[in-house]
N, CA and C atoms as an extended XYZ file, in Angstrom:
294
Properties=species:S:1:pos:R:3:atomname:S:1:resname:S:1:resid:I:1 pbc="F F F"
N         8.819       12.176       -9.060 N   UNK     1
C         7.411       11.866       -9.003 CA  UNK     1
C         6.966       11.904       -7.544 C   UNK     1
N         5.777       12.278       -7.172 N   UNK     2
C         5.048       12.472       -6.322 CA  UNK     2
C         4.226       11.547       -5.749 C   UNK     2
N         4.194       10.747       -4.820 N   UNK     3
C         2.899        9.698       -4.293 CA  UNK     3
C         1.933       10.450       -3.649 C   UNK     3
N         0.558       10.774       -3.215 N   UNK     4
C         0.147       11.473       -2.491 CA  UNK     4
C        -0.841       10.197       -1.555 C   UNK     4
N        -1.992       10.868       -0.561 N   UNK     5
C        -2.793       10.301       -0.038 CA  UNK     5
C        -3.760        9.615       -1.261 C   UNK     5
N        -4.403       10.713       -1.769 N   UNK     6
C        -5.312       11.206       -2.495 CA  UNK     6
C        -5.110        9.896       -3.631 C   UNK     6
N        -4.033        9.838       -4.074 N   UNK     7
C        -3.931        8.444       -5.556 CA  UNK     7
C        -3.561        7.294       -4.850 C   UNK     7
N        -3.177        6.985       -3.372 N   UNK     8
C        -3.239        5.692       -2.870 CA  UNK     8
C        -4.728        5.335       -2.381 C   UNK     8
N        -5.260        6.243       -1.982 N   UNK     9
C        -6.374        6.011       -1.346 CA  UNK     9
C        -7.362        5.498       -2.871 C   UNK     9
N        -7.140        6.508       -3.707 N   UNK    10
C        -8.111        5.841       -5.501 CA  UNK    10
C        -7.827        4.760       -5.756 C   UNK    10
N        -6.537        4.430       -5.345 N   UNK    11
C        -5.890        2.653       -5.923 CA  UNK    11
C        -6.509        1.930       -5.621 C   UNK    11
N        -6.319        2.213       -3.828 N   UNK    12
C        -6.831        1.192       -3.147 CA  UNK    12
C        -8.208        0.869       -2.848 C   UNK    12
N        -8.378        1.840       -3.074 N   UNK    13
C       -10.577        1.623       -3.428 CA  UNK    13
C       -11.009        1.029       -4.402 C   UNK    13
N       -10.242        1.308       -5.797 N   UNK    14
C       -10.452        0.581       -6.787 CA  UNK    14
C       -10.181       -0.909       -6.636 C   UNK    14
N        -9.045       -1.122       -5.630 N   UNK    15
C        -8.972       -2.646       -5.621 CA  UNK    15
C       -10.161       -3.339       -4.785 C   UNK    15
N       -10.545       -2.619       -4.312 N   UNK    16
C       -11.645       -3.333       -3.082 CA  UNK    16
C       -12.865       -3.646       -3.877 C   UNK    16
N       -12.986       -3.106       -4.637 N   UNK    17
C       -14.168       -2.993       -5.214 CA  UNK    17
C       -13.880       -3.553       -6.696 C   UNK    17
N       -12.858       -4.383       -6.858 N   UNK    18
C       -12.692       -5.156       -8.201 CA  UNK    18
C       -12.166       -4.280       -9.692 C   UNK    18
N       -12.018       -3.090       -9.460 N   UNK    19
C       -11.779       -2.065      -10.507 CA  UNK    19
C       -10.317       -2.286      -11.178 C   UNK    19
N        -9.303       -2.636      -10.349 N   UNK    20
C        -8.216       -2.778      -10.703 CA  UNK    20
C        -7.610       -4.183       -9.766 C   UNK    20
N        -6.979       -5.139      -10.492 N   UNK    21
C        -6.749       -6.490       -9.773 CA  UNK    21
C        -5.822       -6.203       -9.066 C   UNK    21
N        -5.398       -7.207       -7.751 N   UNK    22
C        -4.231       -7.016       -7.182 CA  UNK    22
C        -3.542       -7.107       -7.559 C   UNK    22
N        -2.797       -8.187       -8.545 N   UNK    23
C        -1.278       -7.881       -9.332 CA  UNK    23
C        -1.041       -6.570       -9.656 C   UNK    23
N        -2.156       -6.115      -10.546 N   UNK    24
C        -2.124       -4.683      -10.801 CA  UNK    24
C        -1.663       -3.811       -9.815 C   UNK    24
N        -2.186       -3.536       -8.991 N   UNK    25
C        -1.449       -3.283       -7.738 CA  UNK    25
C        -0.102       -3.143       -7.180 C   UNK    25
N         0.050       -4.434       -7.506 N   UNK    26
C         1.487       -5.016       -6.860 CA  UNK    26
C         2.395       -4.667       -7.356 C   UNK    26
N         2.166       -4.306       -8.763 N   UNK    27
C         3.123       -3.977      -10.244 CA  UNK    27
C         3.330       -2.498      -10.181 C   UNK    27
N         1.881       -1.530       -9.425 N   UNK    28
C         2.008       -0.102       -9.481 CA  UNK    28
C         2.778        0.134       -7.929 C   UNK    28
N         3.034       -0.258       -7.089 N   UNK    29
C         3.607       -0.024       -6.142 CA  UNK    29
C         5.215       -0.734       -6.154 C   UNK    29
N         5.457       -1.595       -6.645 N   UNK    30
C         6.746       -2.023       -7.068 CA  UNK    30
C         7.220       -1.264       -7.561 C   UNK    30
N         6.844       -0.777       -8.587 N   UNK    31
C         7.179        0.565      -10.097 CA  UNK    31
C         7.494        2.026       -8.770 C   UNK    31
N         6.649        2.170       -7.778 N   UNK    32
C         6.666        3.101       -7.161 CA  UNK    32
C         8.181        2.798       -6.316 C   UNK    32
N         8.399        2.279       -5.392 N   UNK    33
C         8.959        1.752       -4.683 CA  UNK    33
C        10.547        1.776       -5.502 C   UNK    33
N        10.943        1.013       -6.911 N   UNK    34
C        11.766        1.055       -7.504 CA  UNK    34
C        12.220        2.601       -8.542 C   UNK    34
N        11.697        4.043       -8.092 N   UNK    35
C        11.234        5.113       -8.248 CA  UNK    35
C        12.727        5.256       -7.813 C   UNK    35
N        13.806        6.330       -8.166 N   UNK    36
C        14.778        7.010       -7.591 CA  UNK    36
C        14.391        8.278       -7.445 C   UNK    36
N        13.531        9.086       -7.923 N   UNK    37
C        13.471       10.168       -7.635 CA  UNK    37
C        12.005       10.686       -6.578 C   UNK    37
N        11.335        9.673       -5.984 N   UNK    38
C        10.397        9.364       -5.486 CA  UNK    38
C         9.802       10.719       -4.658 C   UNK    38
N         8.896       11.135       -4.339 N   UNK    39
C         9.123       12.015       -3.278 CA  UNK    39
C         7.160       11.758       -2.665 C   UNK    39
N         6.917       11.882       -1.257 N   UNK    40
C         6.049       11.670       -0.502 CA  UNK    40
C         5.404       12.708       -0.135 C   UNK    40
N         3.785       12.653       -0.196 N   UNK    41
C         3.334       13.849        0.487 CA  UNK    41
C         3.590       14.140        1.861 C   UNK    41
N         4.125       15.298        1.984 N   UNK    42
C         4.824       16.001        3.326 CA  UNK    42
C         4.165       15.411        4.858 C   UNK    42
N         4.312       15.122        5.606 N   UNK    43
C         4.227       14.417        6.741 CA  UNK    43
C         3.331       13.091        6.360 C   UNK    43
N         3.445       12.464        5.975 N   UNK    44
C         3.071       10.548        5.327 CA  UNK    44
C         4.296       10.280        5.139 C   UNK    44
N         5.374       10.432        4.985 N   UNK    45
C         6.452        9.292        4.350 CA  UNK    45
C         6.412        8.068        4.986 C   UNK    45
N         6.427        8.130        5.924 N   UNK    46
C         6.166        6.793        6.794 CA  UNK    46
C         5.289        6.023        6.328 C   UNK    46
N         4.098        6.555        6.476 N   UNK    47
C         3.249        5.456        6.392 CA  UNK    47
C         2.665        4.959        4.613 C   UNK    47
N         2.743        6.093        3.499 N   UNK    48
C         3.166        6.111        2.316 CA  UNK    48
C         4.357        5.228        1.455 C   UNK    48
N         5.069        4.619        2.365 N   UNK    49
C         6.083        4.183        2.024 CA  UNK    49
C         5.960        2.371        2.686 C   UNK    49
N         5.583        2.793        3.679 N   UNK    50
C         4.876        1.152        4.274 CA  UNK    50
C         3.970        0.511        3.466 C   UNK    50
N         3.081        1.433        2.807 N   UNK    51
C         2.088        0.828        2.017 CA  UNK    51
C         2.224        0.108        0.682 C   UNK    51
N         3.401        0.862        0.231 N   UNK    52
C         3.811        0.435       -0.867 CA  UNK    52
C         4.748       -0.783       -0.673 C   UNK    52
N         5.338       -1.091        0.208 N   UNK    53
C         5.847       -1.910        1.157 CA  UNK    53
C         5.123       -3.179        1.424 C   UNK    53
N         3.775       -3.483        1.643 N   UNK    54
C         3.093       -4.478        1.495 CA  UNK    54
C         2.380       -4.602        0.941 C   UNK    54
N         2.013       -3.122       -0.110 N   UNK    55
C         0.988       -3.783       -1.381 CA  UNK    55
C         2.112       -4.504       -2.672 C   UNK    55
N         3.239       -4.300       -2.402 N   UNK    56
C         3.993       -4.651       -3.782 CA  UNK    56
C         4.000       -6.398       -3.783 C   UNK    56
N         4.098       -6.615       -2.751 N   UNK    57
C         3.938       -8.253       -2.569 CA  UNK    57
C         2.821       -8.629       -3.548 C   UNK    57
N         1.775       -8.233       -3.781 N   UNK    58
C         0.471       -8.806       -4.847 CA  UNK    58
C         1.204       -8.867       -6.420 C   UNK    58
N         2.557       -8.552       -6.471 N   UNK    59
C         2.684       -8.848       -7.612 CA  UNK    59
C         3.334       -9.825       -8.306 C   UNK    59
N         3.744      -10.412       -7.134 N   UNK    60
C         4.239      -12.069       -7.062 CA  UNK    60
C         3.279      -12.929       -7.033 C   UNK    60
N         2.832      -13.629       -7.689 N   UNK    61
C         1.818      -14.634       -7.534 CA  UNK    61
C         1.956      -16.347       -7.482 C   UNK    61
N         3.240      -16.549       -7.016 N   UNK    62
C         3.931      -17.499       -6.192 CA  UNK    62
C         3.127      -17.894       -5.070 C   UNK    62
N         2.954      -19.076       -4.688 N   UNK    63
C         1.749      -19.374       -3.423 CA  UNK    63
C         3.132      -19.303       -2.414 C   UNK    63
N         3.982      -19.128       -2.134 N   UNK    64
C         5.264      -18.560       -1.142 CA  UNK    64
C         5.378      -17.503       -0.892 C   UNK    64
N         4.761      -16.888       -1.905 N   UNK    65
C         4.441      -15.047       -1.494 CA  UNK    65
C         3.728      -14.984       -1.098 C   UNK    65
N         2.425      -15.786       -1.396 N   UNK    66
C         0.933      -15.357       -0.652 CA  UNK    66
C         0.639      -14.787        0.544 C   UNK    66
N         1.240      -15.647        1.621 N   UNK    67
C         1.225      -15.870        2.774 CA  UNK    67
C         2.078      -14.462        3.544 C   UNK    67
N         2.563      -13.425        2.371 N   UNK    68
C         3.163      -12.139        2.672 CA  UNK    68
C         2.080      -11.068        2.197 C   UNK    68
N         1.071      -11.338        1.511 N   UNK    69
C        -0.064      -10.542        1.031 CA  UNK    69
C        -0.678       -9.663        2.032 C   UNK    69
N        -1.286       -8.777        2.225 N   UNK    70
C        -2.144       -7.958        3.438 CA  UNK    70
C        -3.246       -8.085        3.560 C   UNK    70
N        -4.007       -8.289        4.562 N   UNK    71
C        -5.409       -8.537        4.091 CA  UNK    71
C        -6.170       -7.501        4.419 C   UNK    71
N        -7.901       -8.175        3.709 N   UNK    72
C        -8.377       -6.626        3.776 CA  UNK    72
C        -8.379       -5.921        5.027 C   UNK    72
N        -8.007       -6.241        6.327 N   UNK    73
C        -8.348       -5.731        7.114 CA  UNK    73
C        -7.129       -4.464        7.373 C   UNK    73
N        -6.374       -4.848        7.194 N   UNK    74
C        -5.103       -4.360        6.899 CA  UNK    74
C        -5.369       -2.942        5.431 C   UNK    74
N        -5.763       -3.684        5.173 N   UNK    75
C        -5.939       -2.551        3.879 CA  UNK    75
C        -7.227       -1.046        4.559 C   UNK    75
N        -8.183       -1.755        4.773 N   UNK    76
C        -9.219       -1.204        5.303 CA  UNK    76
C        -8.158        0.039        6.105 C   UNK    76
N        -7.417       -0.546        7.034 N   UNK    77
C        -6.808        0.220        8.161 CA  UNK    77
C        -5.656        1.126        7.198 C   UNK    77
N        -5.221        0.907        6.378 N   UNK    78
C        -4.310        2.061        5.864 CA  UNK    78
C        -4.874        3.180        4.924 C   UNK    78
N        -6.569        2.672        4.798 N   UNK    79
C        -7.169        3.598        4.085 CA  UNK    79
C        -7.656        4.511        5.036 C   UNK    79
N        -8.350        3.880        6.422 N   UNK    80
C        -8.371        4.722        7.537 CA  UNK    80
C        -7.648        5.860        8.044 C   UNK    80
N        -6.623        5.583        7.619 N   UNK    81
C        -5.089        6.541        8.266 CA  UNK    81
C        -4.705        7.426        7.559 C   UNK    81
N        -5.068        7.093        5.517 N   UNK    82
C        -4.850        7.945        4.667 CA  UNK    82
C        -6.000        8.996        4.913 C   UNK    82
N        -6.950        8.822        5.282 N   UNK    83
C        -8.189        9.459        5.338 CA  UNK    83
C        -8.315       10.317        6.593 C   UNK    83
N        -7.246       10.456        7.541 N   UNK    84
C        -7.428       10.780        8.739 CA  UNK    84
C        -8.191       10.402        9.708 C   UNK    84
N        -8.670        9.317        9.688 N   UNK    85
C       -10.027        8.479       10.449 CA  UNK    85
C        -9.050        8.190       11.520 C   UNK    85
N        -7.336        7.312       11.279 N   UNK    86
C        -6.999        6.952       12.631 CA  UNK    86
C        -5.849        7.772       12.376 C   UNK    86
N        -4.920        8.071       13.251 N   UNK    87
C        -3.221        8.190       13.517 CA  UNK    87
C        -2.763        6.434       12.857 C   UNK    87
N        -1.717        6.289       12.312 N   UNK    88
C        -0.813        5.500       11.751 CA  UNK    88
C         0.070        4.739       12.943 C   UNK    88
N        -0.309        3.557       12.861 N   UNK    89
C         1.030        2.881       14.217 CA  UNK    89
C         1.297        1.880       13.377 C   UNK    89
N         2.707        2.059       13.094 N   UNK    90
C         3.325        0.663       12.839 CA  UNK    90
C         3.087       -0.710       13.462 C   UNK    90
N         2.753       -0.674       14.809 N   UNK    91
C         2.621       -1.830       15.247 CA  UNK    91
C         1.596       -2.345       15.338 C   UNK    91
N         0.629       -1.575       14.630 N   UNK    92
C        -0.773       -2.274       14.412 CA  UNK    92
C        -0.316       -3.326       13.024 C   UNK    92
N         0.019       -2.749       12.371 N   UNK    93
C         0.222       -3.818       11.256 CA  UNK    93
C         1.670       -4.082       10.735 C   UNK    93
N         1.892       -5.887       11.760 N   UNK    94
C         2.740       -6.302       11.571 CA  UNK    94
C         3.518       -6.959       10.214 C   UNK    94
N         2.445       -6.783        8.951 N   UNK    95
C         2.844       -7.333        7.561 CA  UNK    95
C         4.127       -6.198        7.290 C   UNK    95
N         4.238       -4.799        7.691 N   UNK    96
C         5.421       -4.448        6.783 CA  UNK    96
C         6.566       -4.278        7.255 C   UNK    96
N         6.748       -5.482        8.433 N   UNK    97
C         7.929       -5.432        8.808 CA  UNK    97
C         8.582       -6.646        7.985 C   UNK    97
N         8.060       -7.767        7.490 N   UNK    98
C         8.107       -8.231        6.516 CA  UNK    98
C         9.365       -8.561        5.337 C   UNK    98
């Protein structure tokens, strides 16, 4: 299976905008993440793989997980990067070291 820009970027819009809940979320990127045959659109693995990396946390809904959640600003910024708006730096967002 294939992750691309294009269906993280739909996810994650849909979540912003209430279309699909965060557990939901958390459950489709877990599912991704626990994928063996996984494969990334060609120069994203990095940052495709980070994402799924701190959106999967929303699917714990433990108040001990919370505090591992991303916020929107964070989100905002990986939609930026999917979109080509910025270059991708890990060290802007310290949640997926995590």
């Amino acid at each position: 299976m294939e992750l691309s820009r294009k269906l993280v970027i739909e996810i994650l819009e849909n979540m912003l905008t209430g279309i699909i809940s965060q557990e939901d979320v958390g459950w489709w990127a877990y599912d991704f993440l626990m994928e063996v045959d996984l494969d990334f659109e060609p120069g994203f693995e990095k940052l495709l793989r980070d994402i799924l990396k701190s959106l999967h946390y929303f699917h714990d809904t433990e108040p001990m997980v919370r505090q591992f959640y991303p916020d929107t600003e964070e989100i905002l910024y990986y939609l930026r990067c999917l979109k080509g708006e910025e270059m991708y730096q890990r060290s802007r967002v310290v949640h997926w070291r995590v």
